[in-house]
N, C-alpha and C positions, 0 to 999 in steps of 0.2 A: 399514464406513463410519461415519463420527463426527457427532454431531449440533451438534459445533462450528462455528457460521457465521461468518461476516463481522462481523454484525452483532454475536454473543457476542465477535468482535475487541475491536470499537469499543467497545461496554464496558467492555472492561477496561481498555481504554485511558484511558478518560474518568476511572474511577473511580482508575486509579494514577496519572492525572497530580494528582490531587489530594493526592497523598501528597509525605513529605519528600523533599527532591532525594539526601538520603545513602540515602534509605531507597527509592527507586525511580526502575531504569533510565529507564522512561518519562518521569517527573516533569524528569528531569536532559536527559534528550534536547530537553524542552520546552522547562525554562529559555535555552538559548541561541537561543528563538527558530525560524522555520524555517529556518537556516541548516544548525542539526545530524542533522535529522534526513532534511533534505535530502542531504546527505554521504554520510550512511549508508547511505538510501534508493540511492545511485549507487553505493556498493562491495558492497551485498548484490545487484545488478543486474547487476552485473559479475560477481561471483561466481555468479550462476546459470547468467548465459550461458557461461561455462566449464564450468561444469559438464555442461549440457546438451552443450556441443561436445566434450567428453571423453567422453560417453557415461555418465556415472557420476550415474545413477538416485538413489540413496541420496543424494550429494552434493549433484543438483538437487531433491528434496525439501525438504532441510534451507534449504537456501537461500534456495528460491519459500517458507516459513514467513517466513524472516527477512524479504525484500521483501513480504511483504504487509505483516508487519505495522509495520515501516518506514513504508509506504504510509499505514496507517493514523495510526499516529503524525505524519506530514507532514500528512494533509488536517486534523487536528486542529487543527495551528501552525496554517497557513493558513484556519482557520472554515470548511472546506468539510466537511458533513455526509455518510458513507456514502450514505443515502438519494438526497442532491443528485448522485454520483457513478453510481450503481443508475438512478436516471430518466434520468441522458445515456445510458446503455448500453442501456436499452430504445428509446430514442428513435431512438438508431442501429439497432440490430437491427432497424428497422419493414422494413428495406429491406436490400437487399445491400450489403454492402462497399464491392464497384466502385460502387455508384452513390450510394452516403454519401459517400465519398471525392472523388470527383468533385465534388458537392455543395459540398461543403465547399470546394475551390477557387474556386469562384463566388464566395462571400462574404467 
């Protein structure tokens, strides 16, 4: 197991988006806004869920890497912090699925 988190994602994130657009993927994903990394975010998505439906482990590894970190790059575009994303997941888990879910259609 790797003591690489989420949060050491979002790092790196933060700190290559600060770098030159020739000189980091990240930085170049950013410039256009959330448009592009939104894009991305939907074909590395795509790509997992085939993968997963293939059966092909290695494949869906490689892939669930790229959508996260995709993910991460997007809430970045969009100013929405890990943390802010971590407290909606706790706030759901308080309670069952079926009855989050539910929930949620009420409002």
């Amino acid at each position: 197991m790797t003591d690489f988190t989420l949060d050491d994602l979002a790092a790196l994130v933060a700190d290559r988006a600060q770098a030159p657009v020739d000189q980091s993927y990240t930085a170049k994903l950013l410039s256009g806004g959330p448009a592009k990394p939104a894009k991305k975010l939907g074909e590395e998505a795509v790509e997992a869920a085939i993968a997963a439906v293939q059966g092909d482990r290695a494949g869906l590894v490689s892939e669930a890497a790229d959508v996260l970190y995709h993910l991460v790059v997007l809430l970045r575009a969009g100013g929405v912090g890990l943390d802010e994303v971590m407290q909606e997941l706790a706030r759901r888990t308080a309670q069952s699925g079926l009855a989050e879910k539910a929930a949620r259609r009420h409002t």
